[in-house]
C-alpha positions as semicolon CSV with decimal commas, in nm:
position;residue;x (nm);y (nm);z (nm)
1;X;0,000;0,000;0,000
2;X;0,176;0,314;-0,113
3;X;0,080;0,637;0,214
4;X;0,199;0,957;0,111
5;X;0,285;1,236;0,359
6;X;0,021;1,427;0,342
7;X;-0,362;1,329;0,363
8;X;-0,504;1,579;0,126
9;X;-0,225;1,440;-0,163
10;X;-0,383;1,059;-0,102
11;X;-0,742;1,210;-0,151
12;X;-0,657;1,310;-0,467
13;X;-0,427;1,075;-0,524
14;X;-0,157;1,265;-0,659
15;X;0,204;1,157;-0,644
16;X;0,525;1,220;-0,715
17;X;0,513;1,209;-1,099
18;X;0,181;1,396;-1,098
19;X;0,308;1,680;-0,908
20;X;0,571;1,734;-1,071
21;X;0,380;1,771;-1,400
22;X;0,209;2,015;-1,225
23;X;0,497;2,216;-1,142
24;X;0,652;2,176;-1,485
25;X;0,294;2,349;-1,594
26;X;0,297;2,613;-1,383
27;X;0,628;2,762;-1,464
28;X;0,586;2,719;-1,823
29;X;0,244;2,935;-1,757
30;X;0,395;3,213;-1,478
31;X;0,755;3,157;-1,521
32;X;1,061;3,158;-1,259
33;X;1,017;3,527;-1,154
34;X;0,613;3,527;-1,046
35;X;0,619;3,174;-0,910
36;X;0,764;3,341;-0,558
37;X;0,529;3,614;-0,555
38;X;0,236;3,371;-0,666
39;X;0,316;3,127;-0,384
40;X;0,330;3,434;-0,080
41;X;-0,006;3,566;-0,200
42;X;-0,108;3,215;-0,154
43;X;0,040;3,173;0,182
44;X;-0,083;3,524;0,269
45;X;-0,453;3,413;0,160
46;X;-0,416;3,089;0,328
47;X;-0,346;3,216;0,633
48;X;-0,607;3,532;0,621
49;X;-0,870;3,285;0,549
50;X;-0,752;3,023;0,868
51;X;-0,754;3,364;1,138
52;X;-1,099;3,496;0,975
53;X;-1,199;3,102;1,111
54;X;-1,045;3,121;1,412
55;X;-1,197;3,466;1,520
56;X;-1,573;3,454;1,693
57;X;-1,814;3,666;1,475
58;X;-1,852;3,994;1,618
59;X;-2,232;4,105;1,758
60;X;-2,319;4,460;1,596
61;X;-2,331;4,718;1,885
62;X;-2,709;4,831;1,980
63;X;-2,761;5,188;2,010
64;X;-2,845;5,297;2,352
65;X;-3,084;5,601;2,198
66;X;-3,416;5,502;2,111
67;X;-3,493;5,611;1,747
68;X;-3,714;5,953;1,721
69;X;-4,111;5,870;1,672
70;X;-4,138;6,136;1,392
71;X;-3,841;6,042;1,172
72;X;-3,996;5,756;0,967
């Protein structure tokens, strides 16, 4: 039985030879100079997206003023 390292590669089933097609195909489209930038906006996104998770929604704050009776 062939495990790979990480559980969302066996999902997908993806291995060595597949990812590096993959890579092969993405420099070809972005080329050596944007794949660093491309792969920090990723991180960046990643990790914007896993603290916007984490955080409790935040309750909108009630105004202590009742609203006028004429003002509709």
């Amino acid at each position: 039985m062939f495990l790979t390292s990480s559980p969302l590669l066996a999902i997908f089933g993806l291995g060595a030879p597949e990812l590096i097609i993959i890579m092969v195909i993405l420099l070809l489209l972005f080329g050596g100079a944007k794949l660093p930038a491309l792969a920090k906006g990723l991180g960046q996104s990643i990790k914007e997206f896993k603290n916007a998770a984490k955080e409790e929604p935040k309750e909108e704050k009630k105004s202590d003023t009742p609203a006028k009776p004429g003002n509709n």
